[in-house]
C-alpha positions in Angstrom: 8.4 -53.3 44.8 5.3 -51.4 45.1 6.9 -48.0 45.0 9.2 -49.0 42.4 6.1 -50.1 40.2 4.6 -46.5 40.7 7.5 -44.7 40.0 7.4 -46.7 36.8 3.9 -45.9 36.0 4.6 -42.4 36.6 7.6 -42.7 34.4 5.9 -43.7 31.8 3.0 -41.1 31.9 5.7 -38.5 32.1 7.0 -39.9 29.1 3.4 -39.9 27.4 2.8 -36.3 27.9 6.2 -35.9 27.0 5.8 -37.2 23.5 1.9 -35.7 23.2 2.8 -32.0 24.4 5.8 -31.8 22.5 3.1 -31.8 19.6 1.4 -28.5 18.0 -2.5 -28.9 19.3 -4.9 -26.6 20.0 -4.6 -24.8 24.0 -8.1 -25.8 25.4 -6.7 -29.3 23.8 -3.4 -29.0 26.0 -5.1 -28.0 29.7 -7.6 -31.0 28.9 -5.2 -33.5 28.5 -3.0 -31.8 31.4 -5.9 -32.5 33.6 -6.2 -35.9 32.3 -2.5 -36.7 32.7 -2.3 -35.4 36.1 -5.5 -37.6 37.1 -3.3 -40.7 36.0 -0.1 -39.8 37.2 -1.6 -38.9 41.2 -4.6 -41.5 41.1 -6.7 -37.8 42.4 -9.6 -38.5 45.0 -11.3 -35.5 42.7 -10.1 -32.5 40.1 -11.6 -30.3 38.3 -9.9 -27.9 35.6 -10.6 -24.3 35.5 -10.3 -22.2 32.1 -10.3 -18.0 31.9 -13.6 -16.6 30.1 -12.9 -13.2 30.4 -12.4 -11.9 34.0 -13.5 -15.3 35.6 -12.8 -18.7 35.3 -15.2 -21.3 34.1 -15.6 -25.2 35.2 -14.4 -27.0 32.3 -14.0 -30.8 33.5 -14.1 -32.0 36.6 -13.7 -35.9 38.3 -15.5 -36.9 41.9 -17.2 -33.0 42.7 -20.5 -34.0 40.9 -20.9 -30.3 39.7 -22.1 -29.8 35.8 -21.2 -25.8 36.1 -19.0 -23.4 38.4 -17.4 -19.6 37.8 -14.9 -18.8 39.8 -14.3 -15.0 39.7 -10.6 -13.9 39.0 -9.2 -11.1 41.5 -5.3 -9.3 41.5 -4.1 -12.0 44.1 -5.3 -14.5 41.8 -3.9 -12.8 38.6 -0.6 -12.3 40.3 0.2 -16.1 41.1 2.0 -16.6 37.6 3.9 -13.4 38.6 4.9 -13.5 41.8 5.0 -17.6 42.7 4.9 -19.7 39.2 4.2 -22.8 41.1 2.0 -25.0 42.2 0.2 -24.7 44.7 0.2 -26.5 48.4 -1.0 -24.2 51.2 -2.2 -20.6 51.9 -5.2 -21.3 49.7 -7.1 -18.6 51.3 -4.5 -16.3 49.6 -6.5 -17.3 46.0 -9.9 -18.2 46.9 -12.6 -17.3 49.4 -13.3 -20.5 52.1 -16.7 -21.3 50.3 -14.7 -22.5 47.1 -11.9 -24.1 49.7 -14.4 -26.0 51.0 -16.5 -26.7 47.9 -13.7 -28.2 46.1 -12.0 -29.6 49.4 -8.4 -27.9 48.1 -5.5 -30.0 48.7 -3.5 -28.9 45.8 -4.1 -26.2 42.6 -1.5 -26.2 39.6 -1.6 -22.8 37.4 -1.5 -23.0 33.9 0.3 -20.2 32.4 1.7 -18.3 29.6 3.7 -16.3 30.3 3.1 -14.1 33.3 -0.9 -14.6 32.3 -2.7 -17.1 34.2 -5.2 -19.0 31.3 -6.1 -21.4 33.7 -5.8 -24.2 36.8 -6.6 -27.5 38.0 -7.6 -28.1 41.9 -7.5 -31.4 43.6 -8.8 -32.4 46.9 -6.4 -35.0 47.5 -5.1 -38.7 46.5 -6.5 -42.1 47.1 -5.7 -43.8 50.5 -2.7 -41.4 51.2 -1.2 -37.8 51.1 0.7 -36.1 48.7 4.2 -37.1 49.3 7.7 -34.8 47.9 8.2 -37.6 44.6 4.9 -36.6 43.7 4.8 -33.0 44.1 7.8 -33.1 42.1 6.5 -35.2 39.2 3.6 -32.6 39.6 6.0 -29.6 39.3 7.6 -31.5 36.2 4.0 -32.4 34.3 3.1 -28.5 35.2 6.3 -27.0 33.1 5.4 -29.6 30.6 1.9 -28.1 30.1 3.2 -24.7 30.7 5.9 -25.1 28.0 3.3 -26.6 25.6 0.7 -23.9 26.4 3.7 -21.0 25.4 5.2 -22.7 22.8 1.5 -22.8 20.7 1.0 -19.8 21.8 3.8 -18.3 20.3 3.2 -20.5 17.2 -0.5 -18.8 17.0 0.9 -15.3 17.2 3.7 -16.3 14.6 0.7 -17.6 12.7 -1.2 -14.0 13.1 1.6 -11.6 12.7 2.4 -14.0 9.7 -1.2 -13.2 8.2 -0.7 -9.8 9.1 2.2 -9.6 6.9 0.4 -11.4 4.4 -2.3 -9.3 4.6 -0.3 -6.1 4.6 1.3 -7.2 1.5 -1.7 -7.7 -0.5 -2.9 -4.3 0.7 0.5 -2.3 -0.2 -0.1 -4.6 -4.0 -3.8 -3.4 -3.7 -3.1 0.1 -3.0 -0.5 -0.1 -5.8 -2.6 -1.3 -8.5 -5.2 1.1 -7.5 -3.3 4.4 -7.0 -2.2 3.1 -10.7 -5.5 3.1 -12.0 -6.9 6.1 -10.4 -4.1 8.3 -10.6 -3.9 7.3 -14.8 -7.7 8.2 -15.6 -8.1 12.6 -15.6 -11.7 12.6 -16.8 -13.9 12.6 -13.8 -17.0 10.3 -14.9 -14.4 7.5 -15.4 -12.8 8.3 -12.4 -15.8 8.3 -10.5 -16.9 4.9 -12.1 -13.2 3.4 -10.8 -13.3 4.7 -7.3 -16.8 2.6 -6.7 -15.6 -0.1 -8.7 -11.8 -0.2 -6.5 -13.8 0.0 -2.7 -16.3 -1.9 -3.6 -13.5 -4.9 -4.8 -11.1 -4.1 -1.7 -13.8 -4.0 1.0 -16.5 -6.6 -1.0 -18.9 -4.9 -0.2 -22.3 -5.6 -1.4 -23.4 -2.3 -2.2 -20.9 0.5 -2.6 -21.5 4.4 -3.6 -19.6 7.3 -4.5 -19.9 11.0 -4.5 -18.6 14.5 -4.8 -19.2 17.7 -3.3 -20.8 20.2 -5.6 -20.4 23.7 -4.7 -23.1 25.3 -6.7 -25.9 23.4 -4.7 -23.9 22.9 -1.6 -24.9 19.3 -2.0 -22.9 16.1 -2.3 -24.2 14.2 -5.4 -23.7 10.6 -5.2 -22.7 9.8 -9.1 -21.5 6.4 -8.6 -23.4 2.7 -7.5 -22.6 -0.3 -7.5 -24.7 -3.7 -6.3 -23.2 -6.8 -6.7 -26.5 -8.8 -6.6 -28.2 -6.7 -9.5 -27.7 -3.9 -12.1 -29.8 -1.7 -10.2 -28.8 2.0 -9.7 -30.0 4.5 -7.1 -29.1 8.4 -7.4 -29.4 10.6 -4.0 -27.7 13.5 -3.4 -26.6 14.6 0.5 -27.3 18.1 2.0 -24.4 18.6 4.1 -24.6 21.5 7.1 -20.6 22.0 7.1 -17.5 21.3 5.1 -15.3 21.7 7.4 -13.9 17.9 8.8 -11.3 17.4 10.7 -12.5 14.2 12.9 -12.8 9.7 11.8 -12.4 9.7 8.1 -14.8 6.5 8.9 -17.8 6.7 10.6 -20.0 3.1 11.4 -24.1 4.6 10.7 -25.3 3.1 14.1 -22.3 3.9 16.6 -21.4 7.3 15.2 -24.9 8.0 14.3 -25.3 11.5 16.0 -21.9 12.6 14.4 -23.6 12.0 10.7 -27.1 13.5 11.5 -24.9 16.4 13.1 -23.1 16.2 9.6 -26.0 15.7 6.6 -29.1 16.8 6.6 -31.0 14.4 5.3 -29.0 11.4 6.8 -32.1 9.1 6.6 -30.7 8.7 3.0 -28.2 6.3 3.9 -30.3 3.8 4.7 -31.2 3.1 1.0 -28.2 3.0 0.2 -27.3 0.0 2.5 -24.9 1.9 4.1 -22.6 0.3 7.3 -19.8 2.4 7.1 -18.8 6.3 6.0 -15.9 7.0 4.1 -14.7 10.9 4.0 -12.4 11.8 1.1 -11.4 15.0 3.1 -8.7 17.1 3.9 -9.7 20.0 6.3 -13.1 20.3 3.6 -15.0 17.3 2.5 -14.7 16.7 -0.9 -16.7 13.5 -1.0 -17.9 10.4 0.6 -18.0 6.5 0.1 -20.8 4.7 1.5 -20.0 0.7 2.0 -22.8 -2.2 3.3 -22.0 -5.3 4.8 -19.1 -7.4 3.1 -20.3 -10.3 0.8 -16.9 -11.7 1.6 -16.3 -11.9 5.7 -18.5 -11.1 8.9 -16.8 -8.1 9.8 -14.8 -5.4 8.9 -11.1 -5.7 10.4 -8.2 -3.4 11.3 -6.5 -3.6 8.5 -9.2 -3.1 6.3 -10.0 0.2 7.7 -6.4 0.7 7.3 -6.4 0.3 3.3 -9.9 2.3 2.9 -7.9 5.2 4.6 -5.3 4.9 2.5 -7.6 4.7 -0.7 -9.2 7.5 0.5 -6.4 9.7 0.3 -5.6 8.2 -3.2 -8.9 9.2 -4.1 -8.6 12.3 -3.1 -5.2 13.3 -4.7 -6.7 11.5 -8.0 -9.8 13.7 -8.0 -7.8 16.8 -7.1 -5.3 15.9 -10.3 -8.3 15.4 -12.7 -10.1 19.1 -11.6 -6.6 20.6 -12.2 -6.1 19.0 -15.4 -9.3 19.4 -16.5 -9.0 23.4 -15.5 -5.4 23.6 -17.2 -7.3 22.1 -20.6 -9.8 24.6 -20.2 -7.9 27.9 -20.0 -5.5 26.2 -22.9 -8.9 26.2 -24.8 -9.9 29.3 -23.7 -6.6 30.8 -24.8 -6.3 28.9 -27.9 -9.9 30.5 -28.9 -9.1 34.4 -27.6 -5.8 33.4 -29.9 -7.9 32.3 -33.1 -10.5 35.3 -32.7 -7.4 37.6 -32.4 -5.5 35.8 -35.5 -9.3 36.5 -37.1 -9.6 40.2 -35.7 -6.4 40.7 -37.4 -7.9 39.2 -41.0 -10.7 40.9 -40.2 -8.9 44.5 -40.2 -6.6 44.0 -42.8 -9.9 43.3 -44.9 -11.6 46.4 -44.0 -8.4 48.6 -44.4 -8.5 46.8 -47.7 -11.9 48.4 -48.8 -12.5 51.4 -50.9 -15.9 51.9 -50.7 -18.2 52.2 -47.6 -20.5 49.5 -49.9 -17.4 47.2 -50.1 -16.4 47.8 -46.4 -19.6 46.8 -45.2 -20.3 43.5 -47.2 -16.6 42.6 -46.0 -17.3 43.4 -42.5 -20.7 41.0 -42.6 -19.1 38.3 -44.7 -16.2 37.8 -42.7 -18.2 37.8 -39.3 -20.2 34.9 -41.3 -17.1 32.8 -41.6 -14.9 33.8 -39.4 -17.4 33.8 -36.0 -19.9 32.0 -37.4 -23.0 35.0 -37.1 -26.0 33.7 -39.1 -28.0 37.0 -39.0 -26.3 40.4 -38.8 -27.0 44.1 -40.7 -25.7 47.8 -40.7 -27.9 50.4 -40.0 -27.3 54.4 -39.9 -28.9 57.1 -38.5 -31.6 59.0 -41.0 -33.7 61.6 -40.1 -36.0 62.5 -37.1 -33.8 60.2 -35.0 -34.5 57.0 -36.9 -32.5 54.0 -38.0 -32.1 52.9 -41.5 -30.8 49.3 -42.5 -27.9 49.7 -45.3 -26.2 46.3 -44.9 -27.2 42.9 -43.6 -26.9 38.8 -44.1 -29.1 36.1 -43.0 -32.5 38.8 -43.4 -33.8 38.8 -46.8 -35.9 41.8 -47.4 -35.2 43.9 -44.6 -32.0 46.5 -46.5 -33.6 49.9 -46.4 -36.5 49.3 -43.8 -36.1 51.9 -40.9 -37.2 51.6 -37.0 -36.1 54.0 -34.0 -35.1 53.0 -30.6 -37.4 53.0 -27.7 -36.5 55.3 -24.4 -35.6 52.6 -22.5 -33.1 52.1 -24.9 -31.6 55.2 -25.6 -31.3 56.0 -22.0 -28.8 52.9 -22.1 -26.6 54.1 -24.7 -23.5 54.8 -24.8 -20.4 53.9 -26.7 -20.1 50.3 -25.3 -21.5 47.3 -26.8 -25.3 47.0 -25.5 -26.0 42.6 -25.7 -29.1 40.6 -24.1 -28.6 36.8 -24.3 -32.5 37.1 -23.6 -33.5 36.8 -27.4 -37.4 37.1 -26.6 -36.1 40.6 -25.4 -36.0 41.9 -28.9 -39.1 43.8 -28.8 -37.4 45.6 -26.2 -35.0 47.1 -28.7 -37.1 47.5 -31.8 -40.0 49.8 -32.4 -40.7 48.3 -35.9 -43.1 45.1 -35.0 -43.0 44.3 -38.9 -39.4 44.3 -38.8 -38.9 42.0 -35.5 -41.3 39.5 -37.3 -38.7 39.4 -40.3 -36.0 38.9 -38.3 -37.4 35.2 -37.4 -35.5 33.2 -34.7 -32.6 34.6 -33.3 -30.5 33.4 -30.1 -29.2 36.8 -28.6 -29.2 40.6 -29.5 -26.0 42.4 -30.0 -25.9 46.4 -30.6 -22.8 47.4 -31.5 -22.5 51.3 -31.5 -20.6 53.2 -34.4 -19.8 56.9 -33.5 -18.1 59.3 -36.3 -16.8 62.2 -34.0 -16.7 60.6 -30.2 -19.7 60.1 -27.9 -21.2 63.0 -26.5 -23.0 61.6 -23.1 -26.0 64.3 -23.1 -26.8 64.2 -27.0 -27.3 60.5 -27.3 -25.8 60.7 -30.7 -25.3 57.1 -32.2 -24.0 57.6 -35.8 -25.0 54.3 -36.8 -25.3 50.4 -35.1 -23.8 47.0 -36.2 -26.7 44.5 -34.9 -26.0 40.8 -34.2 -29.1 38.7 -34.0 -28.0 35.2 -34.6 -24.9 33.2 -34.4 -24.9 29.7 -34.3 -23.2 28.9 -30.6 -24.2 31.7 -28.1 -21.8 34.5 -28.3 -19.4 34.6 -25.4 -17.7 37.7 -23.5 -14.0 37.5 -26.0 -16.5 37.6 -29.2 -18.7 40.1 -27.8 -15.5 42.0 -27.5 -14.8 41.0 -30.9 -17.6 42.8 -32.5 -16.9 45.6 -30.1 -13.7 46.3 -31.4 -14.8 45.7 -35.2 -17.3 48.7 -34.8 -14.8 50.9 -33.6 -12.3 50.2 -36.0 -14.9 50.8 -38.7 -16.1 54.2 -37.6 -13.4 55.8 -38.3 -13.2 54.6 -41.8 -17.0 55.0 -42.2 -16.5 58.8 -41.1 -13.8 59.2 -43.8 -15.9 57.5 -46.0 -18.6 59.7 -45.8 -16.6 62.6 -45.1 -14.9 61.8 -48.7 -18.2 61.3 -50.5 -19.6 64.7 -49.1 -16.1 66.4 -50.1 -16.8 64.3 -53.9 -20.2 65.4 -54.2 -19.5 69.4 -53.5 -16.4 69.1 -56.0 -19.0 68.0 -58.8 -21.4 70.4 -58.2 -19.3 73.3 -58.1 -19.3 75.3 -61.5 
């Protein structure tokens, strides 16, 4: 009656752990009650329950041993049991443990608790109450060890449905992320916004609390960090980056303490990072770095993760096609300006020389010339001068300087070893004295921005007489002159020499026509 009563109380514990494994709770939750249940169903002399921490095992409970703490380290035999046996436990101890935990613990009995082939844990026993294991219990032993075992996978596999789950979660928002923000970044083509979006779109994604953004700029071989953003405050911080190579093939991330020698290696003066807040590194790079993010510590979790690396990667590349669309389009706008202005001075060249062909008189030809060079390429100060006597210049024609028709001035050496049939400009206009003998006359000219001499030439330029028939001077426009309208004027004075030279020629021809008898 005795035996049948036990069997019936073992029954019935079964059937308890039965009914509470068969529930989703937490692992550490399932060996605890293991050990519990297998207390109860053996009536154990003493037990004690063993968890994995790393590479050794750590006392977790234990019944009759009178020890608060215990490691047990884990070795290949001991790894292998779930492998290579899979059950408890009854003899050839020494096979798992060395004799001074045999003896400590008085072994009798150990029952793995697996997952798989992976041993998370045991319980060890020294033996029952007033009499030895017997085969009923070993096998209600073997069935409570499945039990736990099944429990132990079975959450298991529930917790890594639950991460791969959250992965996928998680991957999705990042694809919707990288979406929306390839959207925004690839839709904005002037630079200053798209600077001000790339902070604003890592900062969001990674939560950073401070985030800053900057591009490589060639001219001072410095990266200049345009963009900030704090979410505490509405403080901004500038800093530009020195950097000793732009060639980068290596972690488009760098952490500031583990990577550290990399990045001083890299910048020159790396001890600006720190004031930034910096944690991480981002390169926007592809074989040349074209710029960097710098992100602190996220507001939002403790650390960074995988798959947050994974999206500032792939924003990184976004970036870097966005930025690289914007300098393109920005470049393709400017030589469309460029051309539509070489276009508009040619359609005004062309006015231009359809109104001088339309002249007949050198007076009429060179009022024309200035007044459409007022207009038409907005010059504010300009006059005609010809050659006179003892090598001097005499002004016949101007606009913008009152009083200075029929004042003369000659050209200093400097100058005149200069000269020769090409257009002679100086952006420099404090240079003028350079250019000008006459002080008196420089004073009247007043402010200029630039000097223009324009050389007009009646028979072709003669290299060792220096013979310059006459100049068309340019001393103030109101945008500085650039190379296509320099060319401009170039091209006016050339056309106009002939016509002057007929001009003149005609008058000369008039003149001894009426003085002959």
């Amino acid at each position: 009656m005795d035996g049948g009563n036990k069997e019936l109380k073992q029954s019935e514990i079964l059937l308890k752990a039965i009914d509470f494994f068969t529930q989703r709770v937490h692992i550490e939750q399932i060996m605890d009650f293991g050990f519990e249940f297998l207390k109860k169903l053996l009536i154990l002399k003493s037990s004690a329950l063993f968890i994995r921490k790393g590479n050794e095992f750590q006392l977790k409970k234990q019944t009759g041993y009178g020890i608060s703490s215990y490691h047990i380290f884990s070795t290949k035999k001991l790894d292998e049991l779930p492998l290579f046996h899979g059950r408890m436990v009854t003899k050839n101890f020494h096979s798992y443990f060395p004799n001074e935990v045999i003896e400590l613990f008085q072994i009798e009995l150990i029952v793995p608790l697996m997952i798989d082939t992976e041993l998370t844990g045991f319980i060890v026993a020294a033996g029952k109450n007033g009499s030895e294991f017997n085969d009923d219990d070993l096998t209600m032993v073997d069935h409570l060890m499945k039990l736990i075992n099944y429990s132990l996978e079975n959450n298991q596999r529930f917790l890594d449905f639950q991460k791969i789950n959250a992965d996928l979660d998680q991957k999705i928002f990042n694809l919707f992320v990288i979406n929306q923000s390839t959207k925004a970044l690839l839709s904005e083509l002037k630079l200053d916004k798209l600077y001000a979006i790339a902070t604003d779109v890592f900062s969001e994604i990674t939560g950073s609390a401070v985030t800053s953004f900057g591009i490589y700029d060639p001219l001072t071989n410095k990266i200049k960090m345009s963009g900030y953003r704090n979410v505490s405050s509405y403080n901004s911080y500038y800093t530009e980056f020195e950097i000793t190579n732009r060639k980068y093939s290596s972690n488009i991330v760098l952490h500031l303490k583990e990577d550290l020698e990399a990045i001083k290696s890299l910048f020159v003066n790396w001890e600006e990072l720190y004031k930034l807040d910096a944690e991480y590194i981002v390169f926007i790079v592809k074989d040349e770095i074209l710029g960097l993010v710098t992100i602190s510590k996220s507001i939002n979790r403790d650390f960074y993760s995988r798959s947050d690396f994974e999206l500032i990667e792939s924003l990184a590349s976004t970036t870097y096609i966005a930025i690289t669309n914007a300098r393109l389009f920005n470049e393709i706008k400017g030589q469309k300006e460029q051309i539509e202005k070489k276009f508009d001075g040619v359609t005004k060249l062309n006015k231009l020389i359809k109104t001088i062909n339309s002249a007949q008189t050198k007076e009429e030809l060179l009022t024309l010339t200035l007044q459409t060079l007022q207009l038409g390429f907005r010059v504010n100060k300009a006059f005609f001068a010809e050659r006179v006597a003892n090598g001097e210049y005499q002004i016949i024609k101007s606009i913008g300087l009152q009083g200075t028709e029929g004042q003369s001035y000659q050209l200093p050496e400097t100058v005149k070893s200069k000269l020769s049939d090409d257009t002679i400009y100086d952006y420099k206009a404090s240079n003028i004295v350079n250019y000008f003998s006459n002080e008196k006359l420089v004073q009247q000219f007043g402010e200029m921005n630039g000097i223009v001499l324009s050389p007009i030439i009646f028979n072709g330029y003669i290299p060792h007489t220096k013979q310059i028939d006459g100049f068309l001077v340019v001393l103030d426009t109101k945008e500085n002159l650039k190379n296509e309208e320099i060319t401009v004027i170039d091209t006016i004075t050339k056309n106009i020499s002939p016509l002057l030279n007929h001009m003149k020629k005609f008058e000369e021809i008039k003149e001894q026509y009426l003085m002959t008898p």
